[in-house]
N, C-alpha and C positions, 0 to 999 in steps of 0.2 A: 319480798314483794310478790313473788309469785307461787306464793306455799311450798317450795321446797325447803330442802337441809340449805342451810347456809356454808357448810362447807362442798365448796362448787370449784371449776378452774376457769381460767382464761385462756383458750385457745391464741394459735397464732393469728398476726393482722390477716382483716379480712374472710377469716378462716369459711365461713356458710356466701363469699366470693361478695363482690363491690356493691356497694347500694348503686341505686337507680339515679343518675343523672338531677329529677327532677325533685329526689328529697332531699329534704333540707338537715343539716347537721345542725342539731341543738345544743351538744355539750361538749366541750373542752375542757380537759387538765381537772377532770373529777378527782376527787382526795376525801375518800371517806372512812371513817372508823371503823365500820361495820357491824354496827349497833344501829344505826339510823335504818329507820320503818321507810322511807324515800329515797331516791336521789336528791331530791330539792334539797334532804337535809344536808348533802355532803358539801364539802367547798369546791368551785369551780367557779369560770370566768364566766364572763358576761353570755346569757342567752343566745345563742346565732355567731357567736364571735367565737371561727377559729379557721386554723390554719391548714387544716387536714383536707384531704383528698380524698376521693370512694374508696379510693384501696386505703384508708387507714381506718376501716370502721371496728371497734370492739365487738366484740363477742361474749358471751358467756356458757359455760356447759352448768346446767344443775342435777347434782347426784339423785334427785329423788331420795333421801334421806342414806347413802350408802356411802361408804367409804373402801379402803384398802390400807392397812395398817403396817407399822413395825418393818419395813422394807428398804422405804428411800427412793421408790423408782414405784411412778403413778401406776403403772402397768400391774403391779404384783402386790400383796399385801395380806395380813390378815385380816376375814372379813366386818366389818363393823357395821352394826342396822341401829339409825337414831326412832327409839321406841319410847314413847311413854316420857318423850323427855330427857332423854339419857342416851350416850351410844351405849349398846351391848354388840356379843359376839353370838354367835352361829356355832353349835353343835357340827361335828361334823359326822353323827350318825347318818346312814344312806346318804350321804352326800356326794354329788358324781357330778358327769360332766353336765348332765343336763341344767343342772341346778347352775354348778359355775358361768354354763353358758347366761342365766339370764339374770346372775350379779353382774359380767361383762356388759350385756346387753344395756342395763341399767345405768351403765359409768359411761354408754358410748364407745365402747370397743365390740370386734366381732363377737358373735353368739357361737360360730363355728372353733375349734380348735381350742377353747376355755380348759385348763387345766385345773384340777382339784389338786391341791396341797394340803396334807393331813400332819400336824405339827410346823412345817418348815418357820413358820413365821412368830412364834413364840406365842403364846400365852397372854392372854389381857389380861388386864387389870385385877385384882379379886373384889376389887369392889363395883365393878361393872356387869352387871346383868349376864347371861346368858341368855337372850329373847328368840332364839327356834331352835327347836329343835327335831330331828324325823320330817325335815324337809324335800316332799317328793314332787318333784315340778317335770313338765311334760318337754318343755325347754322354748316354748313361745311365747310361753307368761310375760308382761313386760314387767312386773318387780314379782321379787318375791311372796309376801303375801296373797298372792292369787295363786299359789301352790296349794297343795297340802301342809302340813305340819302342826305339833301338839298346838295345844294352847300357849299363850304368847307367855312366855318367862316359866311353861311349866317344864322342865327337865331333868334328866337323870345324870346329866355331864357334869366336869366338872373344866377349869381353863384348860386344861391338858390336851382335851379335846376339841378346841376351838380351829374352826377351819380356816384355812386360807386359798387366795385362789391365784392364778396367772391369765390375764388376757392375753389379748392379740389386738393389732392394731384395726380398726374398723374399714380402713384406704389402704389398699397395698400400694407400697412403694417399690419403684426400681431404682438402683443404683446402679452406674456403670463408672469407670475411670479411665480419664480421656488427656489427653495434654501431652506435650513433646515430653520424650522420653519414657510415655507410661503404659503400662505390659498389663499381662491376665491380671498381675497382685498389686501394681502400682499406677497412684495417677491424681489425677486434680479430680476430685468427687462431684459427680453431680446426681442430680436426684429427679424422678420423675413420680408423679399421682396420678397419670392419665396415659397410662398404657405406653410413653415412651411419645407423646403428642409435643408435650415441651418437658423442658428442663431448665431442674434449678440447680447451680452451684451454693456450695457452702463458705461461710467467711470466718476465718480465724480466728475474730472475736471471741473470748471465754471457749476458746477450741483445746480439749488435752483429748489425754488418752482413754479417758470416759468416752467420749463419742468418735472415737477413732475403733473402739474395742467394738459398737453396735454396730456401724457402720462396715469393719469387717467379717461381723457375723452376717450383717443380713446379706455379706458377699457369699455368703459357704464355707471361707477362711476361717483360720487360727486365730485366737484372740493372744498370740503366744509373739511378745517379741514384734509387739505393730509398734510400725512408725509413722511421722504425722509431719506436714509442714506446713506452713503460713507462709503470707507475702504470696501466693501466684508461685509458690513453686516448679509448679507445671504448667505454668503459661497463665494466663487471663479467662476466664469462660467469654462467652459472646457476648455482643454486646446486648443482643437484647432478649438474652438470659435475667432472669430475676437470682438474689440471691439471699437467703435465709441463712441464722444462727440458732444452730440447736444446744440444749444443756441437758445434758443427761446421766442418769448417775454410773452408766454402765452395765445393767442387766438387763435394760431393755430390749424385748427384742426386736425392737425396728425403734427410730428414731423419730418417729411419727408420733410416738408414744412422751416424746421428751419434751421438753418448754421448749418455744420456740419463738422468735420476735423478725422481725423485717428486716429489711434490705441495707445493702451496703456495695461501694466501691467494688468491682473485680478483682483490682487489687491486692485485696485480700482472701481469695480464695484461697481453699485448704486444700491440701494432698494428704493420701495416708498410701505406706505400707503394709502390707501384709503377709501374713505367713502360712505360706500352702504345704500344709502336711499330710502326708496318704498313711491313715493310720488305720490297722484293721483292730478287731476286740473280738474275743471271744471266752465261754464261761467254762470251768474248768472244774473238775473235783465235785463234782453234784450228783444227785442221781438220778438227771437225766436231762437233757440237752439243755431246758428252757432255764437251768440254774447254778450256778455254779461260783466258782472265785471269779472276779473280773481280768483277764490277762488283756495289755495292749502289745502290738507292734508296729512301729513306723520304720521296721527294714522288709515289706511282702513279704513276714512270714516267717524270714530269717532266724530272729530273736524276738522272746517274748516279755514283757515284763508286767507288775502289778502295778495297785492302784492302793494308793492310803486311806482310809476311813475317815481321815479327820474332817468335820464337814460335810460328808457322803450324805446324801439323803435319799428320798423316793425320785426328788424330779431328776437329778443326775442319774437315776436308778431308769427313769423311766426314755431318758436318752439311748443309753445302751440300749433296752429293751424293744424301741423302734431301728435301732440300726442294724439288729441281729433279724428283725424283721417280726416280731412282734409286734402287739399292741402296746401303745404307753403304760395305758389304765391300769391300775394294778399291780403297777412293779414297784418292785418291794427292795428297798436298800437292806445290806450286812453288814456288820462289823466285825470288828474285833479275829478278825480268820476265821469265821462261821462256816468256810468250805477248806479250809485246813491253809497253813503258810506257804507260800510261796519259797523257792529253793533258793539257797541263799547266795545261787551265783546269779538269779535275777536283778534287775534292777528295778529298783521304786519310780515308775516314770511320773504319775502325777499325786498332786496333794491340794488339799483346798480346794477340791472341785467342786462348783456352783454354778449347776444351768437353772434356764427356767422352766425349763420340760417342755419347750417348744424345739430347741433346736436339733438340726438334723444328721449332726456327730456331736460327742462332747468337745472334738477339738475346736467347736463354736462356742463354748461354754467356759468362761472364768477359771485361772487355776493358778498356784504358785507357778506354774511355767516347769516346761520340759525337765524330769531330773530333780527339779527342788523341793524338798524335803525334808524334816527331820523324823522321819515313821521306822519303822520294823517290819518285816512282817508278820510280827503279830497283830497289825494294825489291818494287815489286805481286806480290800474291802471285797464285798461278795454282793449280786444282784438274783432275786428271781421272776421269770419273766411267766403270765399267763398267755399261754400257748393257743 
């Protein structure tokens, strides 16, 4: 109805805040196909007849024809442009942050901190288009198209090269953990949009360790070994706390980013554990500082150990790369012991690492967990950082 893509989302109730007192609520218990040119065409109760409140007004977000593919988590994706009829994919020739920034911009997330992913998200279709490619955007554009770039579906790529990208949430949120019994890493979760003005608690509903894993990242915490409770574990929030369910798949990196639906009971608020590990990294065998094998330690220093490849990519690559004090951009994952093996009285500390190139250690970032493994080190993985 409003000339965009039809693949859009539904934000949370309320989400753009309460209508006005004096407007009238037209439509309840909509059920539509999504084929219908109207609402009128979809099923719903009688005109004027319903039971809803200001704070339960729908919302809708429209892509502007874009998407994020092959992920599982709204936030991240390979990127898809509906052209001509068809989605296709994006070249990821000259393809940077400015560009990524106004894919983000486009879906509703920040313009700042948009990460460029070069492979991570696999390959589309081969019977899907490639519709840009040599896309050089200034980063204020509001869609793409108003860049540079060849002519639409003219290019030299092939899927291989299709890009993908990582937003950021467009509201920062705060999280703090508060409730009898709860420390720096434990507590009953509550959540703030407004600088720490109010606060909302979370309710157990559809609650695991997917949103217990964001939640501890966008603490600074380990994603390593979180624990989660329901029922008020840490007591009740206040009472005149609102309280919100999120569903998330686990990479996102704020929770803001994740489906989210209305209120409930106090009752039900959630708690999580977390796991505070002081883990240094540094690059080894290269030749010269900004490259090398990846080594970690979580004893200061003590003892060092390596990192598996399995999985390793650029955005894990480009974690490192800002914790050693680098830039992200540009960092370049290794395999296979590209800066030679690691000694065999080391240990293999992690495997299956998977950030999404925002966060501000890897130990914020997905992993088989401290120690678990089945690698060699001929597998150590290896980073190079532009300096």
């Amino acid at each position: 109805m409003l000339g965009m893509a039809s693949d859009s989302s539904v934000p949370t109730i309320s989400f753009f805040s309460p209508s006005l007192s004096s407007q009238q609520q037209l439509i309840h218990g909509l059920n539509c196909g999504g084929n219908e040119s109207t609402l009128a065409e979809c099923g719903h109760d009688d005109f004027g007849s319903t039971p809803c409140g200001n704070s339960d007004i729908a919302a809708v977000i429209c892509t502007k024809g874009i998407r994020l593919a092959n992920s599982g988590a709204r936030d991240q994706g390979r990127v898809e442009i509906f052209m001509n009829g068809e989605w296709g994919t994006i070249c990821d020739d000259n393809f940077g942050e400015a560009e990524a920034g106004v894919v983000c911009g486009m879906l509703g997330y920040a313009r700042n901190g948009a990460i460029t992913a070069m492979g991570t998200y696999g390959s589309g279709s081969t019977s899907q288009p490639i519709h840009l490619d040599n896309v050089d955007c200034e980063g204020n554009e509001d869609t793409l198209l108003e860049c540079k770039h060849n002519a639409i579906d003219f290019t030299d790529c092939n899927h291989k090269e299709d890009v993908g990208v990582v937003c950021k949430a467009a509201t920062h949120a705060v999280i703090r953990l508060e409730g009898q019994g709860s420390t720096e890493v434990q507590g009953r979760v509550e959540i703030s949009t407004d600088n720490g003005v109010t606060w909302s608690t979370i309710r157990s509903d559809n609650f695991d360790l997917s949103e217990a894993k964001v939640l501890c990242r966008m603490l600074g915490f380990s994603t390593y070994n979180v624990t989660y409770w329901g029922n008020a574990f840490f007591g009740e929030g206040h009472a005149y706390m609102s309280s919100k369910t999120f569903d998330c798949y686990g990479t996102e990196t704020s929770v803001l980013n994740c489906n989210t639906s209305g209120s409930c009971p106090h009752s039900k608020d959630v708690g999580v554990r977390c796991t505070k590990v002081d883990l240094q990294v540094r690059l080894v065998n290269g030749s010269k500082s900004s490259e090398g094998r990846m080594e970690l330690s979580i004893d200061n220093g003590v003892t060092w150990g390596t990192v598996c490849d399995d999985a390793f990519d650029n955005l894990d690559a480009a974690v490192v790369c800002n914790m050693l004090g680098y830039g992200r951009s540009g960092a370049t994952a290794k395999a296979s012991a590209f800066f030679g093996a690691g000694q065999s009285t080391q240990s293999i500390l992690l495997s299956h690492l998977s950030c999404n190139g925002h966060e501000n250690t890897i130990i914020e970032c997905n992993s088989n967990g401290l120690g678990v493994h089945s690698c060699g080190h001929g597998d150590d993985a290896g980073v190079i950082c532009i300096p």
